[in-house]
N, C-alpha and C positions, 0 to 999 in steps of 0.2 A: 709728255706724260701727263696724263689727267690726274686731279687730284681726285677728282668722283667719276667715275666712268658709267655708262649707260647702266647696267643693274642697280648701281643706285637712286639716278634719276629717276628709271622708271618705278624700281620700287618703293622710294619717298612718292611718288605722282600716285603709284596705287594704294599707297595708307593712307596720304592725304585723301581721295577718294573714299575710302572704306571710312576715314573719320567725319567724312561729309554725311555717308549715308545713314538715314532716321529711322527707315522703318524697321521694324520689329524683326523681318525676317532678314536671314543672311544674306549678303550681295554674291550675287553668282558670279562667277570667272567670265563670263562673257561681257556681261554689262559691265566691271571692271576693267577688261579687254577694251571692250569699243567704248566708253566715258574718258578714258587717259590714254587712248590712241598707241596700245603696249600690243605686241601681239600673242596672242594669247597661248599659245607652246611656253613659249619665253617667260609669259608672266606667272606661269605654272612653275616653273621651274625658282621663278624668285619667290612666290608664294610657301612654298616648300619652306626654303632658306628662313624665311620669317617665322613661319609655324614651330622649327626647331626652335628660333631663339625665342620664341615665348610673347610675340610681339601680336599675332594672329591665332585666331583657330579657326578649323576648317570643319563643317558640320556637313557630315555624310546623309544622302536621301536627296528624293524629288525637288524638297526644297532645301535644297543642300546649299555652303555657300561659304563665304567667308568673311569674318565679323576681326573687329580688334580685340585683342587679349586684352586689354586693359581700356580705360579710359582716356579721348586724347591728351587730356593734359599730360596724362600717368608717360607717355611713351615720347622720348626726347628725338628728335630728328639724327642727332650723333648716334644714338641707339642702333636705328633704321641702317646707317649708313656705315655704320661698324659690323653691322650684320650680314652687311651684303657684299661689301669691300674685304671685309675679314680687319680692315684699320685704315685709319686715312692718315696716307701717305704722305709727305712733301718730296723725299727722295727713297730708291728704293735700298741704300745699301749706306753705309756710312763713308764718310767722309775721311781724308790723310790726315786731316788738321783736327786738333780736339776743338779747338777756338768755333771751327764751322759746325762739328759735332753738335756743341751746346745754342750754337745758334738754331739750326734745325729740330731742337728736342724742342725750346722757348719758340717756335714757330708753328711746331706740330700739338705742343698744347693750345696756345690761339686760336688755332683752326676746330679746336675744338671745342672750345668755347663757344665759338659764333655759332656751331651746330647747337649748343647745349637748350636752345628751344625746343617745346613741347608739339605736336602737332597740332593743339587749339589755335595757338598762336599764330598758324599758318594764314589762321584768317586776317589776322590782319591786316597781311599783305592786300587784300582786295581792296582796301580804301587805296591803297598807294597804284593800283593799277586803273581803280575807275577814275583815280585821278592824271592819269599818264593817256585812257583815253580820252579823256575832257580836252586836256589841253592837243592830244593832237590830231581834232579832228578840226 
């Protein structure tokens, strides 16, 4: 059992995308589509899911598209991924033991924690990859 399963992946891969994008005008579903290699039926359908929770909006017309509802600092990756998941799970049903109980509640909050990053912050991650391909080339 996954603890993030593919709608979240790819919908953190297309906010992260939309928090990439600079210019003025909205990112269209396609270039969203083929930029995070999501297909695009599907990414419609998680787009949707976000625009409900307040995360994106989606601007109708020729140059129609879709932008972040906020700011990326403003928008926490747990957000995204509580949006999409409906909660992130460790197990789906509770446990016989309360002892295991309290242990998976103290588990499921950790996990949430580690999401509790903003979307800017995703950048980070780029030094730790240009540095992953340095060393393995």
């Amino acid at each position: 059992m996954p603890l993030i399963s593919t709608k979240g992946v790819y919908g953190l891969t297309a906010m992260y995308e939309l928090s990439k994008h600079k210019k003025e005008s909205p990112m269209q579903i396609k270039e969203i589509s083929s930029n995070a290699s999501i297909p695009q039926n599907y990414l419609e359908q998680l787009l949707s899911k976000l625009r409900r929770a307040e995360l994106v909006k989606s601007i109708r017309g020729a140059k129609g598209g879709y932008v972040l509802a906020r700011k990326p600092e403003d928008i926490l990756v747990k957000d995204i991924l509580m949006a999409l998941e409906d909660d992130l799970k460790i197990i789906d049903n509770k446990a016989e033991n309360p002892i295991l109980n309290i242990f998976f509640d103290d588990a499921k909050k950790s996990m949430k924690s580690i999401f509790d990053i903003n979307l800017a912050k995703l950048d980070d991650y780029q030094e730790k990859y240009n540095e992953f391909l340095h060393y393995s080339i």
